[in-house]
DRENPA-3360 file (N, C-alpha, C; in nm, 2 decimals, always signed):
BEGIN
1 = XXXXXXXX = +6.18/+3.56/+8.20/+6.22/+3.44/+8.27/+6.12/+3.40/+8.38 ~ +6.06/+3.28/+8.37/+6.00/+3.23/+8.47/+6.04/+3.16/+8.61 ~ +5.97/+3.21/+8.73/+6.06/+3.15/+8.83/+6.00/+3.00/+8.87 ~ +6.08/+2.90/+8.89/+6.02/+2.78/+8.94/+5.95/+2.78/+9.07 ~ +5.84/+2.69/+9.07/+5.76/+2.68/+9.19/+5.87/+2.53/+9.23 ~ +5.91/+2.59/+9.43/+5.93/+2.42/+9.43/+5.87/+2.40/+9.59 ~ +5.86/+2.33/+9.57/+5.70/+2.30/+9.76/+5.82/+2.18/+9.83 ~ +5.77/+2.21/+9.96/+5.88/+2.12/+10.04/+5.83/+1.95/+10.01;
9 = XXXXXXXX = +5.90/+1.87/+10.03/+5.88/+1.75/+10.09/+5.76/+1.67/+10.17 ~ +5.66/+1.66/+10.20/+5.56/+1.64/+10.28/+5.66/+1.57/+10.39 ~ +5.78/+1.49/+10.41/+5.85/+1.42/+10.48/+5.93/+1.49/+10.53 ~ +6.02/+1.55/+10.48/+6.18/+1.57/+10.54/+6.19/+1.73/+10.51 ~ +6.06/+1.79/+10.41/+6.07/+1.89/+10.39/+6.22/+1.98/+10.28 ~ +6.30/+1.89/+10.23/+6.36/+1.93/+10.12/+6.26/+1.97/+10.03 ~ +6.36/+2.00/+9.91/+6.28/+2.03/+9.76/+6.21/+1.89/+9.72 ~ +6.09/+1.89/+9.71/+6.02/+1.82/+9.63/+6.06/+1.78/+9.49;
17 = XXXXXXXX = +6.04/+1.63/+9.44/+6.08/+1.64/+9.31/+5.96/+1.57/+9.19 ~ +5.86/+1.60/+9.32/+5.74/+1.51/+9.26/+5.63/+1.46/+9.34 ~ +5.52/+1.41/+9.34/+5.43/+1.36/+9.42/+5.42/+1.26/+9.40 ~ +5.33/+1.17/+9.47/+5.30/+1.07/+9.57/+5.18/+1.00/+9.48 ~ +5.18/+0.85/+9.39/+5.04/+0.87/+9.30/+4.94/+0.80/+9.42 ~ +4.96/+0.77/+9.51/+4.91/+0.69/+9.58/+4.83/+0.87/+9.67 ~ +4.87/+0.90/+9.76/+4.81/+1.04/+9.84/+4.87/+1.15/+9.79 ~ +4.89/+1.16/+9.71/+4.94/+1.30/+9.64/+4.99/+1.39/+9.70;
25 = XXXXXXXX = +5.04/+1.38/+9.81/+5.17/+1.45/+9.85/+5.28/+1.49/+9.81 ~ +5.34/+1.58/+9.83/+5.49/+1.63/+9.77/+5.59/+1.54/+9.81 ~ +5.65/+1.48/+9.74/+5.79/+1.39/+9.80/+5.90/+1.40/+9.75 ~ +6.01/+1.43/+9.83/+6.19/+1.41/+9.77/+6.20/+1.26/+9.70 ~ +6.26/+1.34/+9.60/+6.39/+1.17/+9.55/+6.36/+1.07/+9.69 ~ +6.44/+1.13/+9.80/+6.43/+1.04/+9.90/+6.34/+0.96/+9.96 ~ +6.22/+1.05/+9.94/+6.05/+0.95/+10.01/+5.99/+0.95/+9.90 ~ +6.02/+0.88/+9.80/+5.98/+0.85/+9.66/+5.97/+0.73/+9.59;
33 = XXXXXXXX = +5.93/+0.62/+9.61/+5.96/+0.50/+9.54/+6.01/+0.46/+9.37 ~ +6.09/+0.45/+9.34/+6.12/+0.46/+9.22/+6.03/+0.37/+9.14 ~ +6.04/+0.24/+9.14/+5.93/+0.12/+9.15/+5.76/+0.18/+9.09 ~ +5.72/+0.21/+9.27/+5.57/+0.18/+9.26/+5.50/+0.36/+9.25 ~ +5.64/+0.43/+9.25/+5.60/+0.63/+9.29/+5.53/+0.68/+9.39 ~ +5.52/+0.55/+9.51/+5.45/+0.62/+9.62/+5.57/+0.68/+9.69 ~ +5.49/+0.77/+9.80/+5.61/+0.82/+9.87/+5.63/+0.71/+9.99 ~ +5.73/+0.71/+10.09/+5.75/+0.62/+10.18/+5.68/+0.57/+10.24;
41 = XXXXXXXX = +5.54/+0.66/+10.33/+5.45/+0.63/+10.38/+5.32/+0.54/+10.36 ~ +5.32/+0.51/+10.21/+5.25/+0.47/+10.14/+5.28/+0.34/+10.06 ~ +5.44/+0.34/+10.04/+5.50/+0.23/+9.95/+5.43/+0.11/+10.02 ~ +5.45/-0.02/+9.96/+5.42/-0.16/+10.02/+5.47/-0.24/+9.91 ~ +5.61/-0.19/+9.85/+5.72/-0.23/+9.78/+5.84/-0.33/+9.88 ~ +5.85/-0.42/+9.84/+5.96/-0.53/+9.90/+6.09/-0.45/+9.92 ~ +6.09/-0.37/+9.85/+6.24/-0.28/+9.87/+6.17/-0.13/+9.86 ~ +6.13/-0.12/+10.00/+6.11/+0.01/+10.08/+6.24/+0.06/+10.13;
49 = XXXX = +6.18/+0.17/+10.13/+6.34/+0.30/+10.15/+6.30/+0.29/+10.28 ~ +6.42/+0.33/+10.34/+6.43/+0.32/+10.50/+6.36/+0.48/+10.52 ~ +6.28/+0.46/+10.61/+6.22/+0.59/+10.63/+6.33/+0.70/+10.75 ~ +6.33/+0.81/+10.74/+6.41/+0.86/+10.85/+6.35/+0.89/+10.98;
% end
């Protein structure tokens, strides 16, 4: 059995569920843009996630 690698959040530091195509950082579901796949820092999506 293999163990999963999972790397924090670049943001909030949760589980990562993916990176950032824009700076390639680790981002949660939550600093993730569904849309454009940047993370929040990055988005310039009309329906930006409220950053914390």
């Amino acid at each position: 059995m293999q163990e999963t690698l999972t790397y924090p959040c670049s943001i909030c530091n949760e589980a990562a569920a993916g990176i950032c195509v824009y700076c390639t950082k680790d981002a949660c579901p939550n600093h993730r843009c569904d849309k454009c796949k940047r993370c929040s820092d990055c988005c310039d999506c009309e329906l930006r996630r409220n950053k914390d």
